[in-house]
VOKOLMAR-623773 format. One record per residue: x, y, z of N, C-alpha, C, O, CB in turn; residue number from 1. Coordinates in Angstrom, 3 decimals, padded with zeros to 6 digits. Glycine has a CB too. Example, Ala and Ser with C-alpha at 12.3 -4.5 7.8 and 13.67 -1.06 7.14 Angstrom:
<recs>
REC       n_u       n_v       n_w      ca_u      ca_v      ca_w       c_u       c_v       c_w       o_u       o_v       o_w      cb_u      cb_v      cb_w  pos
REC   013.190  -005.690   007.800   012.300  -004.500   007.800   013.200  -003.300   007.800   014.236  -003.319   008.465   011.308  -004.473   009.046    1
REC   012.850  -002.250   007.080   013.670  -001.060   007.140   012.900   000.030   007.870   013.409   001.138   008.039   014.084  -000.598   005.725    2
</recs>
This chain:
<recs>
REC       n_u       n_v       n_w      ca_u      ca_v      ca_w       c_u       c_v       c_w       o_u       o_v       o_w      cb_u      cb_v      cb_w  pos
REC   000.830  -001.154   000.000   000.000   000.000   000.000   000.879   001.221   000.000   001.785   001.389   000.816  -000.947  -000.005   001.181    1
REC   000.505   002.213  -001.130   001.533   003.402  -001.200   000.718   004.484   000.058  -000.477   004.701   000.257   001.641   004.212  -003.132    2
REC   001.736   004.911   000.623   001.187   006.271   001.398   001.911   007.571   000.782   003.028   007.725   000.287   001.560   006.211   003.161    3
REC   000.807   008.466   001.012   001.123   009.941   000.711   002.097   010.393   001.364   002.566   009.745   002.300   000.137   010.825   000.941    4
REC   002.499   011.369   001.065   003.368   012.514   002.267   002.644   012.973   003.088   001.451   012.682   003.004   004.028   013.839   001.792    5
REC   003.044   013.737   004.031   002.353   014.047   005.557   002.088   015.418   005.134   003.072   015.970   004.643   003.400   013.888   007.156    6
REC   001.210   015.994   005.183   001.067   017.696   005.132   001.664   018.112   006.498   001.981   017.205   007.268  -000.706   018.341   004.991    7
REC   001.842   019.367   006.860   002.385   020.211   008.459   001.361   020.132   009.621   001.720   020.039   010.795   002.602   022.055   008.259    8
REC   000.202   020.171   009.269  -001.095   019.874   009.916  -001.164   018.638   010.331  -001.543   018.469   011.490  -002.187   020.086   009.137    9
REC  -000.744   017.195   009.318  -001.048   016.529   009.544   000.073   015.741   010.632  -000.053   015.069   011.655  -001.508   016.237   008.509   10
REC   001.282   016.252   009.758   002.462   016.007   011.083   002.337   016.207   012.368   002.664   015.297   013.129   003.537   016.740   011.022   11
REC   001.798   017.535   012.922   001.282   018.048   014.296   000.806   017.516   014.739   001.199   017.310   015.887   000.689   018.875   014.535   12
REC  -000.448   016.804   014.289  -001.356   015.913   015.165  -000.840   015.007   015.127  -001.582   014.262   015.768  -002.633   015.654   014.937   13
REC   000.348   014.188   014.676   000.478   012.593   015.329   001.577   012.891   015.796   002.477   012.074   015.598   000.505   011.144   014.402   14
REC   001.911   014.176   016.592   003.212   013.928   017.093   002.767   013.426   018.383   001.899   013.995   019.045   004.232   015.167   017.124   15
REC   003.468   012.165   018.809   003.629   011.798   020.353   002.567   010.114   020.101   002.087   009.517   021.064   002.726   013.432   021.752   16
REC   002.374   009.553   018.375   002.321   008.635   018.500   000.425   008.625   017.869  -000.155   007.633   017.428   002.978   008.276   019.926   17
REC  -000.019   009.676   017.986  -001.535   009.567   017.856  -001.730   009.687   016.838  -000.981   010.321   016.094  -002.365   010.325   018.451   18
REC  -002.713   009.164   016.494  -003.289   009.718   014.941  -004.706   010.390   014.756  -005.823   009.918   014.966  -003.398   008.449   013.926   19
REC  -004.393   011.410   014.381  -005.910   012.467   014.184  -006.004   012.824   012.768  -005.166   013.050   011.895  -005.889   014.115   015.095   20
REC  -007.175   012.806   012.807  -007.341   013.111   010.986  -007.591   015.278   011.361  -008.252   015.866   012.216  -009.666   011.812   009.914   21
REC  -007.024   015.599   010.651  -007.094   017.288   010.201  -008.303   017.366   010.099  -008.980   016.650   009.361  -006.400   017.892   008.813   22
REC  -008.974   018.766   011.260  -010.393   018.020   010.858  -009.614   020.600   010.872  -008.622   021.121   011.380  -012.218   016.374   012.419   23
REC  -010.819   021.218   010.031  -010.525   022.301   009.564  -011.236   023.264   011.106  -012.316   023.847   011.202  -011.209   022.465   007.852   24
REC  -010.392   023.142   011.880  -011.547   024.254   013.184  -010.349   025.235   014.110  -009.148   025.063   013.898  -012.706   022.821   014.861   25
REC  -010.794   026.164   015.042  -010.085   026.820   015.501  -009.555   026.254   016.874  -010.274   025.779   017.753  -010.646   027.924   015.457   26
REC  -008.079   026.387   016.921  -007.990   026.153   018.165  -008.678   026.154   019.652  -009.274   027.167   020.017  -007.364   026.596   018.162   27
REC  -008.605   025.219   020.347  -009.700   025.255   021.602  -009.491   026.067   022.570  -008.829   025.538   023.462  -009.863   024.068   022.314   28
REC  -009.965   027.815   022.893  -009.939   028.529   024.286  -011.034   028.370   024.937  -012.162   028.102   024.521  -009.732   029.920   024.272   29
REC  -010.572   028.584   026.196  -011.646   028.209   027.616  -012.679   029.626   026.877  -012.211   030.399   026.041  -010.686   028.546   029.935   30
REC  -014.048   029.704   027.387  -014.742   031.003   027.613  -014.184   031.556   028.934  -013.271   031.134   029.645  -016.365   030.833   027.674   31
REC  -014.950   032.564   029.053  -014.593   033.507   030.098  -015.247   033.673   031.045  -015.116   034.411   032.022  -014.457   034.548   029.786   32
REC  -016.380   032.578   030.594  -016.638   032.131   031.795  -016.291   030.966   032.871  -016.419   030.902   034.093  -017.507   032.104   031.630   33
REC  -015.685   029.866   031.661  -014.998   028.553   032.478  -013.659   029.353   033.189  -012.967   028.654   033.929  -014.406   027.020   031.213   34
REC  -013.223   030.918   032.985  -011.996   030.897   033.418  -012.575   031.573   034.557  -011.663   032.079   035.209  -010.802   031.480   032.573   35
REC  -013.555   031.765   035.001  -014.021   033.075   035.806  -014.507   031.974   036.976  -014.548   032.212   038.183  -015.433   034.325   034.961   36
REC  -014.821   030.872   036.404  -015.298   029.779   037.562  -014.105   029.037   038.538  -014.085   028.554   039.670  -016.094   028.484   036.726   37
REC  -012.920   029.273   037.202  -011.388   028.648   038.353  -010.922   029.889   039.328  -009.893   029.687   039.972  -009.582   028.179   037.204   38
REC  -011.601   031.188   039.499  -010.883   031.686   040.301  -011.852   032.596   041.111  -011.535   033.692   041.572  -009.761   032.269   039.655   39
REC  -013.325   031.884   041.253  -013.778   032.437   042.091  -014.052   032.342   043.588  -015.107   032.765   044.062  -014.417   032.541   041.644   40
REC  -013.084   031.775   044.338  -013.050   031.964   045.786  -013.358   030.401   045.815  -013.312   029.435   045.053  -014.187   033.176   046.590   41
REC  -013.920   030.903   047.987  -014.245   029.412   048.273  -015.964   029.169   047.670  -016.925   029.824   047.266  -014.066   029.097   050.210   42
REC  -015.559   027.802   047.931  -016.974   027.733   048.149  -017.745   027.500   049.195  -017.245   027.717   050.299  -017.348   027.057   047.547   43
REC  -019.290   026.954   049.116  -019.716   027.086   050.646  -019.399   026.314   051.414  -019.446   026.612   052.607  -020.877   027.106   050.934   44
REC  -018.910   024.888   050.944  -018.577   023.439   051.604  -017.736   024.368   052.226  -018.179   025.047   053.153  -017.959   021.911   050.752   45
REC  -016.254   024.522   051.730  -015.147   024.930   052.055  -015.320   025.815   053.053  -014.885   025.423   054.135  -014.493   025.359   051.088   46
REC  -015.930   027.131   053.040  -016.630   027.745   054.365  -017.351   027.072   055.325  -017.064   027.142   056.520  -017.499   028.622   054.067   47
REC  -018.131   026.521   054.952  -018.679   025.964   056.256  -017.619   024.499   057.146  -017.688   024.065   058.296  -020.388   025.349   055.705   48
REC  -016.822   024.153   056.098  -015.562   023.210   056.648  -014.398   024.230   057.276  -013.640   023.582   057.999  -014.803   022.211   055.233   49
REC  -014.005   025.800   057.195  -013.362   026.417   058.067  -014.697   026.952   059.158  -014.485   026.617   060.323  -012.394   027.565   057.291   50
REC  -015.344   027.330   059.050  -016.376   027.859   060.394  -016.135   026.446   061.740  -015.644   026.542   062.865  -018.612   027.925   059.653   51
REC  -016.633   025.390   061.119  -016.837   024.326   061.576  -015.228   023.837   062.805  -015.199   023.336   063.929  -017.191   023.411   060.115   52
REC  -014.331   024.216   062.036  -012.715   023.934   062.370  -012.841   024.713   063.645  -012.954   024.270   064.788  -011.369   024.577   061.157   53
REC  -012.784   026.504   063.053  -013.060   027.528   064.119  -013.933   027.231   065.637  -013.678   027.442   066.823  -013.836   028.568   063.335   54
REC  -014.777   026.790   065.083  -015.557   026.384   065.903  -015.132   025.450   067.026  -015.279   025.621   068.236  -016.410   025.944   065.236   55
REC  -014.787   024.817   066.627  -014.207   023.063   067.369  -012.840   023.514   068.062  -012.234   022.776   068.839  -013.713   021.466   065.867   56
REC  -012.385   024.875   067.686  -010.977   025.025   068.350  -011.166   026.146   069.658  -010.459   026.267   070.659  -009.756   025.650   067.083   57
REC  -012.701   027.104   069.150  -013.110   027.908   069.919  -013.317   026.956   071.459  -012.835   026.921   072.591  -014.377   028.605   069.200   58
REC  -014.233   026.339   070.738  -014.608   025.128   072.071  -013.874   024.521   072.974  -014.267   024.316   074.122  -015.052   024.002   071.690   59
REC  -012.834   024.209   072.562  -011.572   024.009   073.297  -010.953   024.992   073.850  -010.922   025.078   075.078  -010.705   023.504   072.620   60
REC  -010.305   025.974   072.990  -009.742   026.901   073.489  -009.944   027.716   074.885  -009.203   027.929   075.845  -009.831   027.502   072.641   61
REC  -011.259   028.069   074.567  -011.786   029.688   075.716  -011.580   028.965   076.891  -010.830   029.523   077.693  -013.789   030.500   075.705   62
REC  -012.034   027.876   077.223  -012.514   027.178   078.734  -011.162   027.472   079.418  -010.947   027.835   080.574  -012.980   025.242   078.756   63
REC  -010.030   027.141   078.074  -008.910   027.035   078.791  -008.063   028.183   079.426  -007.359   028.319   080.427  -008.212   026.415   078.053   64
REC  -008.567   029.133   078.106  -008.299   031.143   078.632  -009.011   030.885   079.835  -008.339   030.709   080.851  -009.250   032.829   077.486   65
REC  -009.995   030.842   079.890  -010.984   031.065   081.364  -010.211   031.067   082.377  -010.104   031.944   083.234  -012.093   029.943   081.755   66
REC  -009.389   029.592   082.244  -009.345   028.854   083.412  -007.413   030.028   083.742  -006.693   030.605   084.556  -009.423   026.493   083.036   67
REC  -007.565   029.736   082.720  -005.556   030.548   083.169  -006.118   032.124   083.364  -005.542   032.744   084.258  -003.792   030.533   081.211   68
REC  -006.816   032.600   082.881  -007.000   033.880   083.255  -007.341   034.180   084.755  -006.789   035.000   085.489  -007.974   034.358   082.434   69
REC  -008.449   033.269   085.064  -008.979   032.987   086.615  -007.403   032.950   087.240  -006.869   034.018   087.539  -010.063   031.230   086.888   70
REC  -006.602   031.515   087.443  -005.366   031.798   087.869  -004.376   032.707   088.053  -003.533   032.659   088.949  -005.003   031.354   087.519   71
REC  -004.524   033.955   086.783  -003.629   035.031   086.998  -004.198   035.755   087.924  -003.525   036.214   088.847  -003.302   035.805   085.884   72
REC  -005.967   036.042   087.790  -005.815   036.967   088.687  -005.874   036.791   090.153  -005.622   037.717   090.924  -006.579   037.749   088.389   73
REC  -006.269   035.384   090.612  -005.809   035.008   091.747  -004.113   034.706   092.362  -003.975   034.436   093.555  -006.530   034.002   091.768   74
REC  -002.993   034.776   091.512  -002.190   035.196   091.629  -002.032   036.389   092.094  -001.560   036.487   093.226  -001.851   034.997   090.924   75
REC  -002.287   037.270   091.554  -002.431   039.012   091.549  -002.630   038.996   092.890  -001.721   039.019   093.721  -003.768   039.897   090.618   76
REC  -003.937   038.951   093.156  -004.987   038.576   094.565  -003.595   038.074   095.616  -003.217   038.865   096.481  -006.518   036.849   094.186   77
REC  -003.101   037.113   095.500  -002.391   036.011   096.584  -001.230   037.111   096.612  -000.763   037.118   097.752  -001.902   034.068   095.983   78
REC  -000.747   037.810   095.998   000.969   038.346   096.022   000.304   039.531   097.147   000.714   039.908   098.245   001.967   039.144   094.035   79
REC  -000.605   039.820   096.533  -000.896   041.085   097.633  -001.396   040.841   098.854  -001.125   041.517   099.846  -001.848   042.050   097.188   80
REC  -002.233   039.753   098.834  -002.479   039.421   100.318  -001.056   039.041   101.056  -000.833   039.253   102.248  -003.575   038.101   100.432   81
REC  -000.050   038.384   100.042   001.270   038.229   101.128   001.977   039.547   101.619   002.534   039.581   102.716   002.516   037.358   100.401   82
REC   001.939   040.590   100.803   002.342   041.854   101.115   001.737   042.579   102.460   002.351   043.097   103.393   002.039   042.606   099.949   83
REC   000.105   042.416   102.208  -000.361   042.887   103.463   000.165   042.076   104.620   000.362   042.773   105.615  -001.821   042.895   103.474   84
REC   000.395   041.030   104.741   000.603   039.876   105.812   001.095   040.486   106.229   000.704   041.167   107.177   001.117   038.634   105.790   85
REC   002.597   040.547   105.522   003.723   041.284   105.863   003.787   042.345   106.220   004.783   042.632   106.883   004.385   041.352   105.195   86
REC   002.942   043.225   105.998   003.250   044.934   106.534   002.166   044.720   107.722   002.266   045.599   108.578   002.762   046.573   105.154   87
REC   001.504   044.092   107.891   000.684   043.666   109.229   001.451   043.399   109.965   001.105   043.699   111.108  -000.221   042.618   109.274   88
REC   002.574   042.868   109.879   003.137   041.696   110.964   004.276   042.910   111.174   004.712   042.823   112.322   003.750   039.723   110.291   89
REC   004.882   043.984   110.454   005.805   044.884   110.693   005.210   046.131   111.351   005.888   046.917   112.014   006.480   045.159   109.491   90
REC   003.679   046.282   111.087   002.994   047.013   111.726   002.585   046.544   113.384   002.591   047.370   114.298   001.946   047.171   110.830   91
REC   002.221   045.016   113.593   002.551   044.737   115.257   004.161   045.433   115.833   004.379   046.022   116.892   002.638   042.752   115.496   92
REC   005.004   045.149   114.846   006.310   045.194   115.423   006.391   046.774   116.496   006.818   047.126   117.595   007.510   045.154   113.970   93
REC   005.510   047.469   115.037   006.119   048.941   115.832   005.205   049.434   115.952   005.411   050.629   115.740   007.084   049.976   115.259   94
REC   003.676   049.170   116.307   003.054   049.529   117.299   002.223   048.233   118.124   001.154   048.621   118.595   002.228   050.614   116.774   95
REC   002.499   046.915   118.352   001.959   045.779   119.171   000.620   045.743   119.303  -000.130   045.480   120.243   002.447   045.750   120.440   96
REC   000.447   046.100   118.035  -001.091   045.557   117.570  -000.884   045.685   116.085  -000.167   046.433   115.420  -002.581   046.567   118.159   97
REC  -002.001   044.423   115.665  -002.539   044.616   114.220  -002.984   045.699   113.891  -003.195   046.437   114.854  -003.478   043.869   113.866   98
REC  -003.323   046.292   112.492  -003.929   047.404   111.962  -005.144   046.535   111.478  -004.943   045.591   110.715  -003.034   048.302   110.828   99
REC  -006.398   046.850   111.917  -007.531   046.540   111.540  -008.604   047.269   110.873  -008.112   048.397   110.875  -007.875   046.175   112.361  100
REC  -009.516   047.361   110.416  -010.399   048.194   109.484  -010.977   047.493   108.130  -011.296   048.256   107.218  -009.550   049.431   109.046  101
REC  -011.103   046.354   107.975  -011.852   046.413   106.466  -010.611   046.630   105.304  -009.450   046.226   105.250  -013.098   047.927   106.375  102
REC  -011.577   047.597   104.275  -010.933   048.072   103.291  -010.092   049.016   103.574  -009.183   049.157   102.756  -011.641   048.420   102.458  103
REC  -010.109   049.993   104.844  -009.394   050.969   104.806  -007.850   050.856   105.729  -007.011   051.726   105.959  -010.344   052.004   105.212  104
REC  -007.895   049.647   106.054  -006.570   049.050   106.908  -005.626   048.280   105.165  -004.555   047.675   105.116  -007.318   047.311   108.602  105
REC  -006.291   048.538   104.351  -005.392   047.736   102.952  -004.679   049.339   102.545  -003.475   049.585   102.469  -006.763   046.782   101.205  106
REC  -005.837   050.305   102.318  -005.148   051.333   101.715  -004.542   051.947   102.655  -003.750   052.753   102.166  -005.863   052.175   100.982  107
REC  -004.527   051.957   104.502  -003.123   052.141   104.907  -002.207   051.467   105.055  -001.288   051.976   105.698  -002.995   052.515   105.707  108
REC  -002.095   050.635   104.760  -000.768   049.226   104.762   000.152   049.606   103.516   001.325   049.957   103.389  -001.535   047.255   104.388  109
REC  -001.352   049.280   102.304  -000.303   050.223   100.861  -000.690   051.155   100.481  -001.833   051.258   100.034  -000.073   049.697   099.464  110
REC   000.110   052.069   100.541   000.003   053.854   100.679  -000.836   054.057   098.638  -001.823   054.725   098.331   002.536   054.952   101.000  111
REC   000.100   053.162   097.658  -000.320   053.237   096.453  -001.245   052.249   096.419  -001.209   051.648   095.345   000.636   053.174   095.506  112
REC  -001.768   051.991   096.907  -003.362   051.718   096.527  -003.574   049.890   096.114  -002.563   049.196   096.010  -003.813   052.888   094.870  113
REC  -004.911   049.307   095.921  -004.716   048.279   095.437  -004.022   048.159   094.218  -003.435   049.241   094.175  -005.677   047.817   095.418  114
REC  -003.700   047.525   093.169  -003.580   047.180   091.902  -004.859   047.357   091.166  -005.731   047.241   092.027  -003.099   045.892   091.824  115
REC  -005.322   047.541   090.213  -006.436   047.341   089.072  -006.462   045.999   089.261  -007.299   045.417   089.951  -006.141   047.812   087.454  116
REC  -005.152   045.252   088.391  -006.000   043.793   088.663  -006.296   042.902   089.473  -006.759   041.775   089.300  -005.773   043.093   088.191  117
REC  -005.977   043.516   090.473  -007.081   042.678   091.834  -008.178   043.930   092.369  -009.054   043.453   093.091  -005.861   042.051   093.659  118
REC  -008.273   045.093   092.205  -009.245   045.692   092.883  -010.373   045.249   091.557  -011.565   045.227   091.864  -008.900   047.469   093.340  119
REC  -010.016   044.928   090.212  -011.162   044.556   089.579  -011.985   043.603   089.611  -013.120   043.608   089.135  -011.010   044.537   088.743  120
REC  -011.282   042.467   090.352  -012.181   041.173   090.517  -011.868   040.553   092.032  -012.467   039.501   092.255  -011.776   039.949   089.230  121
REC  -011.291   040.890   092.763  -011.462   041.171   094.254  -011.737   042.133   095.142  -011.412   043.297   094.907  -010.720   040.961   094.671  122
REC  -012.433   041.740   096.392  -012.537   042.872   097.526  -011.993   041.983   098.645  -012.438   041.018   099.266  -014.216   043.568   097.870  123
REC  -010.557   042.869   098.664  -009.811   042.786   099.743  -009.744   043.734   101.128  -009.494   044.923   101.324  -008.762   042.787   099.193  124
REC  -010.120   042.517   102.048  -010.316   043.095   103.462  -009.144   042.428   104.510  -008.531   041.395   104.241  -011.962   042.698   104.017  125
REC  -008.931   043.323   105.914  -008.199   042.604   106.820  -009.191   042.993   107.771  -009.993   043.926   107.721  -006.643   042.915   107.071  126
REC  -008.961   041.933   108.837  -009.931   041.776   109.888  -008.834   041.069   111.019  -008.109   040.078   110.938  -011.405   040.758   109.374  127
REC  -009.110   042.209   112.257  -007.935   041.836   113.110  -008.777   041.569   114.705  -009.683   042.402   114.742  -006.596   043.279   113.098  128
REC  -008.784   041.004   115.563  -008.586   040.857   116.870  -007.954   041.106   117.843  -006.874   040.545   117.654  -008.541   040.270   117.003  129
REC  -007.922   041.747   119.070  -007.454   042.308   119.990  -006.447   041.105   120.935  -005.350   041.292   121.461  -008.688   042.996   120.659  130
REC  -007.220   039.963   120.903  -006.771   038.910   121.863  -006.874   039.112   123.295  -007.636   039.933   123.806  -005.469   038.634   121.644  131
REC  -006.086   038.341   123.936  -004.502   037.746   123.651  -004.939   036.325   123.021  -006.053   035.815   123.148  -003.348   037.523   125.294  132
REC  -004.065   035.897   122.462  -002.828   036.484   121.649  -003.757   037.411   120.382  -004.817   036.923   119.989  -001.628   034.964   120.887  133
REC  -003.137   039.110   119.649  -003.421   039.777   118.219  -003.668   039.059   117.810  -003.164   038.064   118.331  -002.691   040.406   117.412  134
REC  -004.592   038.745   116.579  -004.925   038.161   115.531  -005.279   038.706   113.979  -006.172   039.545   113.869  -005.783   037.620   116.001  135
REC  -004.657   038.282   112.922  -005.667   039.129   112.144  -005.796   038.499   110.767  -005.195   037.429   110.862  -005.205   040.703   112.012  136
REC  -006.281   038.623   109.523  -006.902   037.380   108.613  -006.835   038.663   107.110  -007.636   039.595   107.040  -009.061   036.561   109.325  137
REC  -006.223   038.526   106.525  -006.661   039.116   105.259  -007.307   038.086   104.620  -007.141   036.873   104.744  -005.582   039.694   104.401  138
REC  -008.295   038.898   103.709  -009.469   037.904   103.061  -009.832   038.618   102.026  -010.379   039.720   102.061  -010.809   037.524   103.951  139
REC  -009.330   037.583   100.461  -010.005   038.285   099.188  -011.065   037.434   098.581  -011.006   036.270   098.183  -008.937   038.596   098.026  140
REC  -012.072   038.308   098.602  -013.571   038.117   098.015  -014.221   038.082   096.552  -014.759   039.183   096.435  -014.221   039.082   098.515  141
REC  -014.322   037.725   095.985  -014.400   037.570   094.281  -015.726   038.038   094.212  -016.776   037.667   094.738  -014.198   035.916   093.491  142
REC  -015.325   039.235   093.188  -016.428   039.989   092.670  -017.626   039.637   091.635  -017.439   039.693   090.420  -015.845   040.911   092.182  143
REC  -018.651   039.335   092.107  -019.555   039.070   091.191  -019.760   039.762   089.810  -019.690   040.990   089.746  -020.541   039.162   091.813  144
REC  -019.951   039.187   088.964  -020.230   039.645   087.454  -019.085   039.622   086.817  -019.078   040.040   085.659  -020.817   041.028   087.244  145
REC  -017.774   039.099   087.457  -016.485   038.682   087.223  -016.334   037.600   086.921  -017.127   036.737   087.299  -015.760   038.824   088.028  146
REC  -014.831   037.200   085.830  -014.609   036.193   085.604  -014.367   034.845   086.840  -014.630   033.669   086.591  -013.711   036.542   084.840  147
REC  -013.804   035.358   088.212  -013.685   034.700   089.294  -014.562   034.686   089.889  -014.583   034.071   090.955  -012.924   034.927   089.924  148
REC  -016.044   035.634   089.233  -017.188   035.316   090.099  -017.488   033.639   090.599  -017.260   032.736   089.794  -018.428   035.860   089.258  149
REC  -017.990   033.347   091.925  -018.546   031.538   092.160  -017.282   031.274   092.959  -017.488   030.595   093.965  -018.740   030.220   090.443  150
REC  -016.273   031.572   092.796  -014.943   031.046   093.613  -015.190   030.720   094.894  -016.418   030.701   094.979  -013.818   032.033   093.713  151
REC  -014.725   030.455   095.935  -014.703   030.273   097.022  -013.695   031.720   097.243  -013.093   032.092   096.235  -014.296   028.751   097.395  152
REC  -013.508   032.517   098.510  -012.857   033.565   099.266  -011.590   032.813   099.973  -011.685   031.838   100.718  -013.937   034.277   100.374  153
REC  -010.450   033.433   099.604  -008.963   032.981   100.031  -008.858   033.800   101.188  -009.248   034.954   101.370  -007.666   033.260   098.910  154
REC  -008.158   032.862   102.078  -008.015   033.944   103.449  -005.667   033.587   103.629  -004.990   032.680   103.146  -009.601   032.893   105.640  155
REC  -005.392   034.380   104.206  -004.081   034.239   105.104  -004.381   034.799   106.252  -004.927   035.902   106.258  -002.786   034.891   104.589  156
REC  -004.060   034.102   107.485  -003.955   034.846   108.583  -002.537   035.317   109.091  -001.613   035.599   108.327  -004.581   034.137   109.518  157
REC  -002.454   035.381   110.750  -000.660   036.130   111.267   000.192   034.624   111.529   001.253   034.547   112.149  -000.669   037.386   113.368  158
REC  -000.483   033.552   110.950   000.411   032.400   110.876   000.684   031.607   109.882   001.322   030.558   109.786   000.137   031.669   111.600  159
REC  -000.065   032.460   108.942   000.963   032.375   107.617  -000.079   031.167   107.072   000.156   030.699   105.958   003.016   031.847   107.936  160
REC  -001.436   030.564   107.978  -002.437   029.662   107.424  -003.327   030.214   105.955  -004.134   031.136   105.833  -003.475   029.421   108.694  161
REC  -002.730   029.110   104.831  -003.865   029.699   103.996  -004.928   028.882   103.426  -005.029   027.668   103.602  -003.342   030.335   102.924  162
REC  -005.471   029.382   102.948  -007.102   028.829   103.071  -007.966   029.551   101.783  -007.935   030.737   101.455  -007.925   029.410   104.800  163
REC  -008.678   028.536   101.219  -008.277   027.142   100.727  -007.032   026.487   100.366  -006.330   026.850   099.423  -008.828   026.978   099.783  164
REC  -006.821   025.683   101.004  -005.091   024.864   100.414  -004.833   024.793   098.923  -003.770   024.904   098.313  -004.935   023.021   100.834  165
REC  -005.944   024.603   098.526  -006.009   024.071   096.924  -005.703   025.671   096.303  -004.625   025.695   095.708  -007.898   023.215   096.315  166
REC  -006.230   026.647   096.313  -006.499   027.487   095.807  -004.940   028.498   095.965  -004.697   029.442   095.213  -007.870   027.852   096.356  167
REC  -004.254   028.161   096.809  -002.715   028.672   096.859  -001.560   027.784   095.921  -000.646   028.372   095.343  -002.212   028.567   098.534  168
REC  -001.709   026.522   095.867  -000.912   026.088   094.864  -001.064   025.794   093.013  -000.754   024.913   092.211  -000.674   025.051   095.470  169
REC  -001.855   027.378   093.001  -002.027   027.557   091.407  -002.599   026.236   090.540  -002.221   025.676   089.511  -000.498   027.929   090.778  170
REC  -003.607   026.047   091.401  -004.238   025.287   090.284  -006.307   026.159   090.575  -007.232   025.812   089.840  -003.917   022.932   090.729  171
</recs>
């Protein structure tokens, strides 16, 4: 069987082994709209599969802010009740009695005042006794409508007892 010569057209199409017959049409471009569909964002699956993620990490996450945030500011709370202890116990020294009063035996103990972040979610009081033997108890109170609102109230007294046990070793 004789074969023809290959026209340039016809060469093109069997390069790589195929055979196509020359058929007379214009090369194939996408519309503008098949190109407008590869680059239009997510879609809704895809959104509602990141919301969903968000979601599931929110859930986890906050409880755990909660819980360390609660801890800092009972930290806050605990450093200052050790401070008062202490200027209580230097205040027997040099006049042989506690300084007693509520709220207003804190702001004379510390001349600068509570902190913000314990006057925001505690009310810190000292409460002292005459005896014998002096006695006296600082006690911080968790402010309702606060994140430490529900807590139980931490006390130190002039023997260094604190109370709740649990609630001093940061958990």
């Amino acid at each position: 069987m004789l074969t023809k010569p290959l026209t340039d057209a016809e060469r093109a199409s069997t390069a790589g082994g195929e055979v196509h017959t020359a058929i007379n049409r214009p090369p194939m471009q996408h519309s503008r709209f098949a190109v407008a569909s590869l680059h239009a964002g997510f879609t809704l699956i895809e959104l509602m599969i990141a919301v969903a993620v968000i979601a599931i990490l929110t859930k986890i996450a906050y409880p755990s802010y909660r819980d360390y945030m609660k801890r800092a500011y009972r930290s806050s709370a605990q450093s200052l009740m050790l401070d008062l202890a202490n200027r209580e116990q230097q205040y027997l020294l040099d006049n042989r009695s506690f300084l007693g009063g509520g709220a207003s035996a804190v702001t004379t103990l510390i001349p600068s005042g509570v902190p913000p972040e314990v006057s925001a979610y505690y009310t810190v009081t000292v409460t002292t006794t005459a005896g014998p033997p002096p006695t006296f108890e600082v006690k911080a109170t968790p402010k309702l409508g606060t994140v430490v609102a529900g807590e139980t109230p931490f006390t130190i007294d002039q023997d260094g007892t604190k109370l709740p046990a649990g609630k001093w070793q940061g958990r």
